[in-house]
C-alpha positions as CSV (number, residue, x, y, z in Angstrom):
1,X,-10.2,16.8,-33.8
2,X,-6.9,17.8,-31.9
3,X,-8.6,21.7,-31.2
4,X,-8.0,23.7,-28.3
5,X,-5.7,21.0,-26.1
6,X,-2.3,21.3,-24.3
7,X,-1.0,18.1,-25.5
8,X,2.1,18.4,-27.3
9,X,3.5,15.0,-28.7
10,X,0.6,12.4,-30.6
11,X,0.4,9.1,-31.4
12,X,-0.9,8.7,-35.0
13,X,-2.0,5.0,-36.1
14,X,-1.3,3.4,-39.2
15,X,-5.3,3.2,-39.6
16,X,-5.6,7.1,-39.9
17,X,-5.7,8.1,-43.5
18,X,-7.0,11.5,-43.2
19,X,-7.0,15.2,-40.9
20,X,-9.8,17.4,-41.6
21,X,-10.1,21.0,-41.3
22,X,-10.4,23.0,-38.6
23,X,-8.3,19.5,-36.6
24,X,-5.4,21.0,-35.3
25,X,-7.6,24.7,-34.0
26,X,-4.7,25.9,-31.3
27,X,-3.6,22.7,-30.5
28,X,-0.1,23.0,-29.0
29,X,0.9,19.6,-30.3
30,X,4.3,19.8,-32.0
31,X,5.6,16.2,-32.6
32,X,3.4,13.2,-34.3
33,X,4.8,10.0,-33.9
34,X,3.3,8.0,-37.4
35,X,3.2,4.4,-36.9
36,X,1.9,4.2,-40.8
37,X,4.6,4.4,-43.6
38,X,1.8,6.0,-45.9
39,X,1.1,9.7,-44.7
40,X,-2.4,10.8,-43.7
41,X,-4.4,13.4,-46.1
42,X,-4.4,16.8,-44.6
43,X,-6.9,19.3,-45.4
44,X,-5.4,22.5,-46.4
45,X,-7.3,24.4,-43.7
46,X,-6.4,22.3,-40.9
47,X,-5.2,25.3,-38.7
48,X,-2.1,23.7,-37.7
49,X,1.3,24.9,-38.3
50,X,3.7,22.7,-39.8
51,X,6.8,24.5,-39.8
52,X,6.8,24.3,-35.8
53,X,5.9,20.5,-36.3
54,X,8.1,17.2,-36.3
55,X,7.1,14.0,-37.8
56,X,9.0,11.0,-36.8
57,X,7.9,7.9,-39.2
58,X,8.9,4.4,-39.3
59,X,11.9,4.0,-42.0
60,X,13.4,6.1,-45.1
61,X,10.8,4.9,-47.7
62,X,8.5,6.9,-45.4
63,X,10.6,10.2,-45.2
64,X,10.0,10.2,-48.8
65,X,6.5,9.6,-48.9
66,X,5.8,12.4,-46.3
67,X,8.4,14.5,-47.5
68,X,5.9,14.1,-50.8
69,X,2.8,15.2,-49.7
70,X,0.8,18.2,-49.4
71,X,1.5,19.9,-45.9
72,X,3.4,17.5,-44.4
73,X,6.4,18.6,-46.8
74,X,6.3,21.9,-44.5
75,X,7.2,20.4,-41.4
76,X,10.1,21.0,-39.5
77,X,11.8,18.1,-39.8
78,X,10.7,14.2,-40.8
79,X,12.6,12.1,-39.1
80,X,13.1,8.3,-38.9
81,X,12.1,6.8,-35.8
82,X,12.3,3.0,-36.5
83,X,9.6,-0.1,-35.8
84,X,9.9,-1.7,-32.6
85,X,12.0,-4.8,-32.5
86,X,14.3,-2.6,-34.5
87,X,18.1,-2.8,-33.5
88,X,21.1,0.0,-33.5
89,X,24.2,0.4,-31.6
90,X,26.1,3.7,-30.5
91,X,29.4,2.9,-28.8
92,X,29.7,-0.5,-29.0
93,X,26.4,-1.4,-26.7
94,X,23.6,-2.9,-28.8
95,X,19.9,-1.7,-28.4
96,X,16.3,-2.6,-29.5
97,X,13.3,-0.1,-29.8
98,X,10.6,-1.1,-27.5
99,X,8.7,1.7,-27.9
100,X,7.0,4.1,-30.6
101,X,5.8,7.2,-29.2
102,X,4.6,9.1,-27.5
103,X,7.7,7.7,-25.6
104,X,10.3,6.5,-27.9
105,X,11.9,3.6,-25.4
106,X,14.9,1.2,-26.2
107,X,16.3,-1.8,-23.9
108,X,19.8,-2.7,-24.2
109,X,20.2,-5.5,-26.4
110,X,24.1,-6.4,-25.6
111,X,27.6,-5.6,-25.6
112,X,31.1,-6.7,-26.1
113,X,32.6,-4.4,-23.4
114,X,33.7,-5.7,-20.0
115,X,32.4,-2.6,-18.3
116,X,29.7,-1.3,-20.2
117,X,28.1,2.1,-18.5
118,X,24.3,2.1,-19.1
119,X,23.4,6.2,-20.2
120,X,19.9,7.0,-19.5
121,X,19.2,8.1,-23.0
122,X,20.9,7.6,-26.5
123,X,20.9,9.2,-29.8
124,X,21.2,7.5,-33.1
125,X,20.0,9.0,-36.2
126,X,18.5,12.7,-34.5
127,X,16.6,10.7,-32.4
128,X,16.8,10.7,-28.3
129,X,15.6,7.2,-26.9
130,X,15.4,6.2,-23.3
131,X,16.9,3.2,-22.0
132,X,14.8,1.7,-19.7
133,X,15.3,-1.8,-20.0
134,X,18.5,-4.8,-20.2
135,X,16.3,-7.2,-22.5
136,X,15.8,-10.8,-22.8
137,X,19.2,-13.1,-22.6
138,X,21.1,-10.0,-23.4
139,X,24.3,-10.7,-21.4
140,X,23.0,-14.5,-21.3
141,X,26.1,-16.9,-21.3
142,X,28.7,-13.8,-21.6
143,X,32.2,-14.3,-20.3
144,X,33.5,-10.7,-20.7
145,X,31.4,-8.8,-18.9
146,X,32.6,-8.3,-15.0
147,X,30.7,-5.2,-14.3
148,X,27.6,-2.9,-15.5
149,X,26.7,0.4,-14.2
150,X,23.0,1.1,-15.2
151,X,20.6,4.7,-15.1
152,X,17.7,5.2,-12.5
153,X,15.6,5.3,-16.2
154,X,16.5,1.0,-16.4
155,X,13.4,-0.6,-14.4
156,X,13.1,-3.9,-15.9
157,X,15.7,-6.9,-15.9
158,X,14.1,-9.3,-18.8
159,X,13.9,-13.0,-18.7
160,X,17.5,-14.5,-18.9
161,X,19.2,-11.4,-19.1
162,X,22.7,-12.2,-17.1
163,X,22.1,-15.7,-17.3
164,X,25.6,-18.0,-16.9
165,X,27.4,-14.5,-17.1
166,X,29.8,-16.2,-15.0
167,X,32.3,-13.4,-14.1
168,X,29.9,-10.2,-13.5
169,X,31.1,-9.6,-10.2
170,X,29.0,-5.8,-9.6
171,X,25.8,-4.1,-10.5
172,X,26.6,-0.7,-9.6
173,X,23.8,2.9,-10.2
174,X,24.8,6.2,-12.0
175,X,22.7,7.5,-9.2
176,X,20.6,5.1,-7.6
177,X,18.7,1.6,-8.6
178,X,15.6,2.2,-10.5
179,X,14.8,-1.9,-10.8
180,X,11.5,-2.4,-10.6
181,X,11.3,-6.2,-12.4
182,X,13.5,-8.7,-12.5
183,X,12.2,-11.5,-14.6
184,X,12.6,-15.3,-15.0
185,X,16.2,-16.5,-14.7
186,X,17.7,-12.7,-14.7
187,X,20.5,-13.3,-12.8
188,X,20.9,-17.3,-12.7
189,X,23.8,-18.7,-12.3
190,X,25.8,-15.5,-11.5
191,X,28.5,-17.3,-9.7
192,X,30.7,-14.2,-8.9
193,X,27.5,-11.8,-8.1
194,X,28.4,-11.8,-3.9
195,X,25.7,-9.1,-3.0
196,X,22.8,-7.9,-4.9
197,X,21.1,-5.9,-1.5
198,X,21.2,-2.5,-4.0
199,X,20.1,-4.3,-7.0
200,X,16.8,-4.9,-5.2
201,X,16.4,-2.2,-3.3
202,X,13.1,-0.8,-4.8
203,X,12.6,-3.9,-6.5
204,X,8.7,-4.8,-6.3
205,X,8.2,-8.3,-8.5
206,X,10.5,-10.6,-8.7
207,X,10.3,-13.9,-10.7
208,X,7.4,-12.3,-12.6
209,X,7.1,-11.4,-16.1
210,X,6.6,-14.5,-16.9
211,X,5.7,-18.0,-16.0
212,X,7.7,-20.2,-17.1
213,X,11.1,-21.3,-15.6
214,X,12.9,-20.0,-12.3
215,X,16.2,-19.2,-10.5
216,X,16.0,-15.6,-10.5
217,X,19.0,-15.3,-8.4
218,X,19.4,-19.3,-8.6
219,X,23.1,-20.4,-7.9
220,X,24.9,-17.0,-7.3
221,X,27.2,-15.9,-4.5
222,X,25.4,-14.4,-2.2
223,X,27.3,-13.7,0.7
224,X,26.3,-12.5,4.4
225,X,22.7,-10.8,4.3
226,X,20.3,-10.7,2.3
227,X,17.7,-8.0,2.7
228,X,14.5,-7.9,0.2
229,X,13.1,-4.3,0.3
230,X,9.7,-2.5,1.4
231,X,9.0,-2.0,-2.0
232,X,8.8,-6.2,-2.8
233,X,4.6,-6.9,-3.4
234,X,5.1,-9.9,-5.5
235,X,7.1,-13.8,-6.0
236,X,6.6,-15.9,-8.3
237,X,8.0,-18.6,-10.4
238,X,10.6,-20.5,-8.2
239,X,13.9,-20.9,-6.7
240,X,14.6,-17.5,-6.4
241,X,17.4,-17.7,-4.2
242,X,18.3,-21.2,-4.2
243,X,21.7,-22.4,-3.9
244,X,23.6,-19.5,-2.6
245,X,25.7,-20.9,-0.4
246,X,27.9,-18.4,1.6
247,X,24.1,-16.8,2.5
248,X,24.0,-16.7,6.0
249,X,20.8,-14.0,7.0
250,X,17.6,-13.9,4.8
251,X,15.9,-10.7,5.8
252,X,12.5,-10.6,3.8
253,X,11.0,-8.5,7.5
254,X,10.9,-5.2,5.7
255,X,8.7,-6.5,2.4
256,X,5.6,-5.3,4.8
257,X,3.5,-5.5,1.2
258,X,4.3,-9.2,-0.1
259,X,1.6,-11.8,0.9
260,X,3.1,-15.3,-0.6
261,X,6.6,-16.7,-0.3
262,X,7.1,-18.2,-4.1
263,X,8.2,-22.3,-4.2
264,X,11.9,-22.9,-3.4
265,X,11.8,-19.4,-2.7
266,X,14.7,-20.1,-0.1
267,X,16.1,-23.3,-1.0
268,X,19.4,-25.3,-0.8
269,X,21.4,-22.9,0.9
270,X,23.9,-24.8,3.0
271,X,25.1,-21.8,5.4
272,X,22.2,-20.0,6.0
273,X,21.2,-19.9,10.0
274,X,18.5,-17.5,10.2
275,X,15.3,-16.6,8.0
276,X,13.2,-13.2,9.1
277,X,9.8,-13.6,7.5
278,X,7.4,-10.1,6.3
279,X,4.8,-9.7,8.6
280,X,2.5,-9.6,5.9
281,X,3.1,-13.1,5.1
282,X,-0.3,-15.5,3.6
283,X,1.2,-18.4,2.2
284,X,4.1,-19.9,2.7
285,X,4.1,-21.9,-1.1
286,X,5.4,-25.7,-1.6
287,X,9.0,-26.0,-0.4
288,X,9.9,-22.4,0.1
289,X,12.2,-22.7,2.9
290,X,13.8,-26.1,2.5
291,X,17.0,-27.7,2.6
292,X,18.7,-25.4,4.6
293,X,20.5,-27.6,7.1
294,X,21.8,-25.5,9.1
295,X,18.7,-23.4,9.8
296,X,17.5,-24.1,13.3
297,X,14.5,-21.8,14.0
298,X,11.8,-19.8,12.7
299,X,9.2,-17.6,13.8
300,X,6.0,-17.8,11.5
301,X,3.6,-14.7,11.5
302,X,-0.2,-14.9,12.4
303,X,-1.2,-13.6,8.9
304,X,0.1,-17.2,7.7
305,X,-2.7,-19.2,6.7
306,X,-1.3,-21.4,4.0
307,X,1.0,-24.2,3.4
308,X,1.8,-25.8,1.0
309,X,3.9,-28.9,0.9
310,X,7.4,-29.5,2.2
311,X,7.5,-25.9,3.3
312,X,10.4,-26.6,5.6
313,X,11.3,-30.2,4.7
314,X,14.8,-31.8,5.2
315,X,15.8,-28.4,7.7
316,X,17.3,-31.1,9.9
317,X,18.9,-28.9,12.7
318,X,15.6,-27.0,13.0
319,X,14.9,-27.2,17.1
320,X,12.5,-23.8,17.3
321,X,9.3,-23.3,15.9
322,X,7.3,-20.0,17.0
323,X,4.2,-19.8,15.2
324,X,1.7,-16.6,16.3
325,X,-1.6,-17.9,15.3
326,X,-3.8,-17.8,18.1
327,X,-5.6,-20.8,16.3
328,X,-3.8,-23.8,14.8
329,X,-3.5,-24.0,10.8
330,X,-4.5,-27.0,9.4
331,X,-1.1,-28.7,7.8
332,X,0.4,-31.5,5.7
333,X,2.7,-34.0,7.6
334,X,4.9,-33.2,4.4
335,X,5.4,-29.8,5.8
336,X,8.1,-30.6,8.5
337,X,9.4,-33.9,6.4
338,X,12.5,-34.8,7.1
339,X,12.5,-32.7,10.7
340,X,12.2,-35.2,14.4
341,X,10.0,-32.9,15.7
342,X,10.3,-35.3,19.1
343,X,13.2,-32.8,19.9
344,X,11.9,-30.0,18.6
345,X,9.8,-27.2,20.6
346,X,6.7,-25.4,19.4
347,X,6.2,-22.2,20.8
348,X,2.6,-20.9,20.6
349,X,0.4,-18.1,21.8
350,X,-0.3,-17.1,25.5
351,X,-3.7,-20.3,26.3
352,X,-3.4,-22.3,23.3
353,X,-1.0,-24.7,24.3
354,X,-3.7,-27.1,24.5
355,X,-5.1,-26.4,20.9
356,X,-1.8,-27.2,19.4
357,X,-1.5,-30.3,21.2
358,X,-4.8,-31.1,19.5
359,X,-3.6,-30.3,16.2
360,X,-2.5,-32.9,13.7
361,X,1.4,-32.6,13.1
362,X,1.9,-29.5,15.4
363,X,0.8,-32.1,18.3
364,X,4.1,-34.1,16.7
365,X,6.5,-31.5,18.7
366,X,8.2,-32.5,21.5
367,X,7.5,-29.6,23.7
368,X,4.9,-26.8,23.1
369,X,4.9,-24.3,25.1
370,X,3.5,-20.6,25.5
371,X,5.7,-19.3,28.0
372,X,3.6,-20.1,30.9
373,X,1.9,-23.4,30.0
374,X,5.0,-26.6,28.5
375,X,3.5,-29.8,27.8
376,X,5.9,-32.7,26.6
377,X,5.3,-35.6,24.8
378,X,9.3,-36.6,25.5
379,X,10.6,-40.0,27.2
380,X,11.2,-37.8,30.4
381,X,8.3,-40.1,32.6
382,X,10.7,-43.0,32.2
383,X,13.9,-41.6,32.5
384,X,12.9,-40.1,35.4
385,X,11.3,-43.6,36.8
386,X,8.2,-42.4,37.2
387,X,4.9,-44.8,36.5
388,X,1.5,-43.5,36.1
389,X,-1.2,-45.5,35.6
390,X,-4.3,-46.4,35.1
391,X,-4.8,-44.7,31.7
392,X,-7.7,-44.3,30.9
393,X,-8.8,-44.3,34.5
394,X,-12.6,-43.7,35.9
395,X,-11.2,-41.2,38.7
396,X,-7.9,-41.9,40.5
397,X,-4.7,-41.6,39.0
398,X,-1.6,-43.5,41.0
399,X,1.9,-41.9,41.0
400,X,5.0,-44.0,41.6
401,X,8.5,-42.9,41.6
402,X,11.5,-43.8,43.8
403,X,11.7,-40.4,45.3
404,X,8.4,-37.6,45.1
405,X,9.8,-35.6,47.8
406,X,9.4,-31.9,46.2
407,X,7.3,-33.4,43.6
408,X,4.1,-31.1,42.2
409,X,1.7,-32.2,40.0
410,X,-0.7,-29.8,37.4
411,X,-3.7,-31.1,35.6
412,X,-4.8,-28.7,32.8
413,X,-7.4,-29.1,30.1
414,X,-6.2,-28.9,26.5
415,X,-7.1,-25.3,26.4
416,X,-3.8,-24.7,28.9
417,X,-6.4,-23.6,32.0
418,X,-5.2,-25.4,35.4
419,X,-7.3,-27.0,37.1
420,X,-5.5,-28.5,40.9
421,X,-2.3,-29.0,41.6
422,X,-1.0,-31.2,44.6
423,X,2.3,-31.5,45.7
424,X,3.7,-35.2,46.6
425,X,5.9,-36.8,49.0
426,X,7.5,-40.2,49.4
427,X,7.5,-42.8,46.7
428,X,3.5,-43.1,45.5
429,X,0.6,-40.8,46.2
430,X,-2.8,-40.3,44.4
431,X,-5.0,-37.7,42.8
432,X,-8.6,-37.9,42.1
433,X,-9.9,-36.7,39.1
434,X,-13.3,-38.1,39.3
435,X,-14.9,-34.7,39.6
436,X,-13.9,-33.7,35.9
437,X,-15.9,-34.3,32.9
438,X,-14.8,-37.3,30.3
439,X,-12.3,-36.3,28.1
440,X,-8.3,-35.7,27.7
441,X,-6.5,-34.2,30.6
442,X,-2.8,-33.0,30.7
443,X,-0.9,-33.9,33.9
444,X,2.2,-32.0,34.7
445,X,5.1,-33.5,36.6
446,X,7.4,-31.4,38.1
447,X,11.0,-31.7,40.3
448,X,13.6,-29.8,41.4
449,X,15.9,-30.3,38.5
450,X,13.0,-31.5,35.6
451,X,9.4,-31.6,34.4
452,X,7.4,-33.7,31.8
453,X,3.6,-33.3,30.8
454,X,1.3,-36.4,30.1
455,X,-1.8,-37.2,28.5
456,X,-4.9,-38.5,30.4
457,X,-7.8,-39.9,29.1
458,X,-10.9,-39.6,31.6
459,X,-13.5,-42.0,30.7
């Protein structure tokens, strides 16, 4: 069965009632974990050798039982283990077994101390368990604890597991993080949690482990920067970092390997100015960066072919848009709600100025422009006092104004191209368009001190 193989610790199930001979031929297994609390028959040739051997099982009644029974009475040492779910506590931190072999895991259950220091294993009863885990709601609602230090070994936070732990001020490493999880509602409402930069910094799901609920980092303190590591693949659930107020930066440029931005991801935070997106990004989910009012520009990656709705509603000092797809995304109006895009500028790819002023909702920008190439839709034609007319015209389009003197005007296609340009003296000149095929024109009106683009319809 086990003959002739280098393993050394074994998982036996409950379901195994018997070893046969010859099973254990040079194995160099010495350690059985026995999930069953009756003991296997073992045949008397076998060719294993108990006295080398430990058996842990799942409660006293079963030390007994093995201790009993032919062979496994010659073992080393039968030791009690406990069933998962189980719960201890060695220095006044609580623990439950997650784990039965071949790893014997615990997750840290809770704790009365204010500054409880995480070890990376603990002992209770002759047996060595690893802590890799702070589990479900174990700190949830706890007004003592102020600070943890945790092992590298703890890589998941569970659902709830500082939740409303209102004066935990400091996450600090024995070495270094070794987070890999941080579930549902981990961390909500950690109102005196001001940075948590270290606690994510090899983090790679947040939000996850679950479903259900949201606010992983919901209504903390973060203050100054936030910076989401290389590491981060995956958002879900939402409201991850709403409500932190005193955020000002959210860095997410280094998460190279996360594709979707989860719902409220960023969300409610009244100081925060500037939003670096991963250039990785997919889909930007429904209201992921909204209601940040003091947020006045963002630059949206190509990769970005998804939006859902009120990505960006209610960011009402938002003036700068640079998107860097070279074609337009299809939108919802919803997706700028709350935003008078009439003063806003839309800053697009070198040609596709044209395209975007095609494009339901990004046409709704006040000026979009790709650097070479601006075309407004702004009230500058009559503040200026110019008139331009007829529109829709068969061929010649008039220009009045009080003064054209240093006056040039563009006509481009809606692709950006240029087509003629003429410069204009006096009060009223013309320019003949009759040579162009039907269709929308852009005519661009320049002076010394201003400029303003206007749609022309050829017929």
């Amino acid at each position: 069965m086990f003959r002739d193989t280098n393993v050394t610790e074994l998982t036996l199930p409950a379901t195994m009632t018997a070893i046969g001979v010859g099973g254990w031929n040079n194995s160099s297994i010495t350690t059985l974990f026995c999930e069953g609390s009756t003991p296997a028959t073992i045949d008397a040739g076998w060719a294993g050798d108990a006295t080398i051997m430990t058996a842990y099982v799942p409660d006293a009644a079963a030390v007994t039982a093995y201790g009993l029974a032919d062979v496994w009475k010659d073992f080393a040492a039968i030791l009690v283990v406990g069933n998962v779910g189980d719960t201890f506590s060695v220095a006044d931190i609580d623990y439950r077994i997650t784990s039965f072999g071949p790893n014997i895991e615990v997750e840290v259950a809770g704790s009365t101390l204010a500054t409880p220091v995480i070890p990376s294993t603990v002992n209770n009863g002759g047996i060595t368990y690893t802590v890799t885990a702070i589990g479900a709601s174990a700190f949830k609602n706890n007004a003592t604890i102020t600070s943890i230090e945790l092992p590298v070994t703890v890589t998941n936070i569970d659902n709830a597991a500082f939740q409303a732990a209102a004066n935990l001020s400091a996450v600090t490493f024995t070495t270094t993080s070794g987070i890999r999880n941080i579930a549902l509602r981990g961390f909500l409402q950690c109102a005196s949690l001001t940075n948590v930069n270290e606690i994510i910094s090899v983090l790679e799901t947040i939000g996850g482990l679950g479903t259900n609920g949201n606010g992983t980092f919901n209504s903390c303190n973060i203050t100054g920067t936030l910076t989401t590591p290389s590491t981060l693949t995956t958002s879900t659930a939402t409201s991850i970092f709403r409500a932190n107020h005193n955020m000002i930066v959210a860095d997410l440029s280094a998460s190279t390997l996360l594709t979707t931005l989860a719902g409220n991801f960023l969300f409610d935070n009244d100081g925060l100015t500037t939003v670096l997106l991963p250039p990785s990004l997919i889909e930007l989910s429904a209201s992921s960066v909204r209601d940040n009012p003091l947020l006045s520009s963002i630059i949206i990656p190509s990769t970005v072919t998804t939006y859902g709705t009120n990505v960006f509603k209610d960011n009402f000092a938002m003036l700068s848009v640079e998107v860097q797809n070279t074609a337009p995304v299809a939108i919802d109006a919803s997706v700028f709600d709350s935003i008078d895009l009439s003063t806003a500028t839309l800053t697009v790819p070198l040609g596709t100025t044209g395209d975007y002023d095609a494009a339901a909702v990004w046409t709704d920008f006040g000026t979009i422009t790709d650097g070479a190439t601006t075309l407004s839709t702004n009230n500058l034609e009559q503040e200026l006092g110019f008139s331009i007319y007829p529109n829709p015209t068969s061929g010649v389009v008039s220009i009045k104004s009080k003064q054209l003197n240093n006056t040039k005007v563009s006509v481009y296609d809606l692709n950006g191209r240029a087509l003629f340009s003429k410069s204009l003296n006096g009060t009223s000149s013309e320019i003949n368009i009759s040579n162009l095929a039907s269709g929308v024109y852009l005519l661009k009106v320049q002076d010394e001190n201003s400029e303003f683009v206007k749609r022309i319809v050829k017929q």
